[in-house]
Backbone bond lengths (Angstrom), bond angles and torsions (degrees), N, CA, C in turn:
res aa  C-N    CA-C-N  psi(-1)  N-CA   C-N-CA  omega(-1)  CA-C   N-CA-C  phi
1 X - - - 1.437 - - 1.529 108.27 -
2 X 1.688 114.30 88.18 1.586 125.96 -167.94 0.968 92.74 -131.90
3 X 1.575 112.67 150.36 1.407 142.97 -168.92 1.618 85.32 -110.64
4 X 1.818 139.09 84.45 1.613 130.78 159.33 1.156 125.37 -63.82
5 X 1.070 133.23 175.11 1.782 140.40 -153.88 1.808 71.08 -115.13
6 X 1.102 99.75 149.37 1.663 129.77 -179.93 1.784 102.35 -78.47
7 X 1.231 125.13 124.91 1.421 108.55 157.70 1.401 129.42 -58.85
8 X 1.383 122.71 -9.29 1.717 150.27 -173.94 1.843 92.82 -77.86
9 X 0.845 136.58 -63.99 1.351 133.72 -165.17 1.461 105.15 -168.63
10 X 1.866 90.66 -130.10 1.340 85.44 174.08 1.469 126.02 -126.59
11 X 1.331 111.64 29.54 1.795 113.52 177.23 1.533 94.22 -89.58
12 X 1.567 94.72 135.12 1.608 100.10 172.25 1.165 126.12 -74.98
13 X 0.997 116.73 168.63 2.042 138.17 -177.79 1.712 96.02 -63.47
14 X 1.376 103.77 126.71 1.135 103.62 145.18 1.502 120.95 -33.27
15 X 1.605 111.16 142.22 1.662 85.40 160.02 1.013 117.18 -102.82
16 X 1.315 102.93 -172.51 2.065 119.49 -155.60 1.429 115.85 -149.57
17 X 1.348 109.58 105.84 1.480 108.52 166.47 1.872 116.17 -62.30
18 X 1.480 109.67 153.48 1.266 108.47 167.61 1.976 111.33 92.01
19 X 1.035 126.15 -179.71 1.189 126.02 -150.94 1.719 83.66 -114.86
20 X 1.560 117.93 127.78 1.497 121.19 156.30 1.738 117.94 14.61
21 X 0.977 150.33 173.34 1.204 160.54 114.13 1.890 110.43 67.41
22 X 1.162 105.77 -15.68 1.762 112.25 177.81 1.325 101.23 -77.38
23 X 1.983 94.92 -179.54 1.348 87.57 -146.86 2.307 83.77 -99.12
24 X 1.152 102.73 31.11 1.249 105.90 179.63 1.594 113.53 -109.33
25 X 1.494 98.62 -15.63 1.808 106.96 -174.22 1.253 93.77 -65.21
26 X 1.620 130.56 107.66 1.594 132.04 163.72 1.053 104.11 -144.27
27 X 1.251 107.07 130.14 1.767 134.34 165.07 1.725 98.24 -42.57
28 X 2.064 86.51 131.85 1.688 88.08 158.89 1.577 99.93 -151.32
29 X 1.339 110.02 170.99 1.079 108.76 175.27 1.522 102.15 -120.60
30 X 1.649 97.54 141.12 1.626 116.81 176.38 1.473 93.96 -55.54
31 X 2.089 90.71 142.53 1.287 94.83 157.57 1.499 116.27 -105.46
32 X 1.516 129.66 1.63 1.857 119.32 156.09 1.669 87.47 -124.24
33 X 1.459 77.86 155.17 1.950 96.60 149.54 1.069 110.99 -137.95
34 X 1.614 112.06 140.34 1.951 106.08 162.39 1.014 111.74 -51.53
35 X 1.536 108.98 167.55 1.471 136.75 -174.18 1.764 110.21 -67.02
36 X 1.629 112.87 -28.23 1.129 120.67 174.83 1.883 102.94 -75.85
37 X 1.404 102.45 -54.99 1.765 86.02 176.98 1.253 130.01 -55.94
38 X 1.170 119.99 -18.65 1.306 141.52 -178.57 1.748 119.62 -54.66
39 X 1.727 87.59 -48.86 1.358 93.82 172.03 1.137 130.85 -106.38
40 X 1.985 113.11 6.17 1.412 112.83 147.77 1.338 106.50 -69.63
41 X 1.333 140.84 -34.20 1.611 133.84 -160.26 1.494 102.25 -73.66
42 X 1.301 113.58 -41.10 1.572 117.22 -176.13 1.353 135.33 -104.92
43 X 1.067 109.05 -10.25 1.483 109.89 174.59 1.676 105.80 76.74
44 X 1.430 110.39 12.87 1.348 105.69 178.64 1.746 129.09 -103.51
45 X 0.827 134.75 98.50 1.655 151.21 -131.73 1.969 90.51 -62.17
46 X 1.371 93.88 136.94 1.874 113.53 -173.04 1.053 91.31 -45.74
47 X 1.788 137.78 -60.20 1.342 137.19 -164.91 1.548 110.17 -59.35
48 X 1.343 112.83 -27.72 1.659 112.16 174.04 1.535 120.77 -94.43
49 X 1.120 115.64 -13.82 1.511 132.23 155.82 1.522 111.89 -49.48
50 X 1.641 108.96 -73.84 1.257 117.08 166.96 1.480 129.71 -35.84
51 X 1.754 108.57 -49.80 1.404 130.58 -177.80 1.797 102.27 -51.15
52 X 1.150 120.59 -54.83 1.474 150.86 -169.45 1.561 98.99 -76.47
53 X 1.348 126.80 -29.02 1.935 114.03 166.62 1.389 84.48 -87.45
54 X 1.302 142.27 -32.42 1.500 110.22 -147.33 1.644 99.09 -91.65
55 X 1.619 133.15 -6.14 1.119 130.26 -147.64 1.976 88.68 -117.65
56 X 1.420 110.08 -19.37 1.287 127.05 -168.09 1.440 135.51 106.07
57 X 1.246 92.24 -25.97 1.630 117.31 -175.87 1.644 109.54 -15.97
58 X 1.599 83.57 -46.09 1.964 98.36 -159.26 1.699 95.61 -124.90
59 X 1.220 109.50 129.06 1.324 123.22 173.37 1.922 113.66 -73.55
60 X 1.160 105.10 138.97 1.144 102.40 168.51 1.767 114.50 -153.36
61 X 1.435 97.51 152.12 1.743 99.90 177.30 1.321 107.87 -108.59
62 X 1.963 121.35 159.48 1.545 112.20 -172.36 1.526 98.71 -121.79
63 X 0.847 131.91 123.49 1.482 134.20 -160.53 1.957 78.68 -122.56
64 X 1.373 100.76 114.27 1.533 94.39 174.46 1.394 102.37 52.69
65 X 2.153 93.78 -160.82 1.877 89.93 179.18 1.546 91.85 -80.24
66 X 1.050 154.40 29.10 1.762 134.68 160.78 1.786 112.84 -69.52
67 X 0.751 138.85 144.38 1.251 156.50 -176.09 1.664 100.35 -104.89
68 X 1.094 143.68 135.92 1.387 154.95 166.27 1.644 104.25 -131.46
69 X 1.762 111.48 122.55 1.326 77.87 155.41 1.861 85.34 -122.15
70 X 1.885 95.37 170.11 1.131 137.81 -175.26 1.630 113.28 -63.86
71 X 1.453 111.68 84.33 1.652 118.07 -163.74 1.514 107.00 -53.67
72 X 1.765 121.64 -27.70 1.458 81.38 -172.11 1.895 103.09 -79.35
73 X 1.341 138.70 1.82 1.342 146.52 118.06 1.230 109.04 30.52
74 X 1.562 88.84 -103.04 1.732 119.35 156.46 1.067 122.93 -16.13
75 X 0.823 124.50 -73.56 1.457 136.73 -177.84 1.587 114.43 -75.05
76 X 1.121 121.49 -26.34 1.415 102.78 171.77 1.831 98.18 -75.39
77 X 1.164 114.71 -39.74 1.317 104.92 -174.13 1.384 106.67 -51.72
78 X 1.525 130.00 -68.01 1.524 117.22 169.53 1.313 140.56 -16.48
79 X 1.900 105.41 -48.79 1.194 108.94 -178.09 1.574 129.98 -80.11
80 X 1.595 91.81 2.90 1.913 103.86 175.02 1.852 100.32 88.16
81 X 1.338 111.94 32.98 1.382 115.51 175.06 1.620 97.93 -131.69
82 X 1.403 129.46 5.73 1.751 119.27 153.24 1.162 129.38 -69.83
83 X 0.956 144.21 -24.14 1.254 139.31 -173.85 1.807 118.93 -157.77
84 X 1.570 102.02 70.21 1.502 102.68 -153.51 2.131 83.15 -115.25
C-alpha cells in the first residue's frame, strides 16, 4: 500500500491496494492523514492547517497524542464546500 511517482512527471499515483495488475490492485482513498501529509497534499502551511482544526474548517480525530485529520475533510475544504 504505496503512494509511486507517476511516469508522467511529477504528481503521484493514486494509491493502490494489492500487488500491480491483480484483480485486487484498486485505488482507495485514505480515510485520515497526518498533519504533515496534509501539507504535502496541499500546499497549505502547518500553521494554517492548525488555524483551520482550531476554527473547524477541517475535522480531525486524536487517537492518543497523534492528530488525524478526516481526508474526506480535506477535500471538502479544497473543493470550496469548507467553510461556505
Amino acid at each position: 500500500m504505496t503512494a509511486s511517482r507517476s511516469h508522467h512527471g511529477d504528481e503521484p499515483e493514486v494509491p493502490r491496494l494489492g500487488r500491480p495488475g491483480s484483480h485486487t490492485d484498486i485505488p482507495f482513498e485514505p480515510i485520515s492523514v497526518r498533519i504533515r501529509t496534509a501539507v504535502q497534499l496541499t500546499g497549505i502551511s502547518r500553521s494554517r492547517i492548525y488555524e483551520l482544526i482550531e476554527t473547524g474548517d477541517i475535522a480531525t480525530v486524536k487517537i492518543g497524542r497523534s492528530t488525524f485529520i478526516l481526508f474526506k475533510s480535506l477535500k471538502r475544504l479544497l473543493e470550496g464546500e469548507g467553510s461556505d
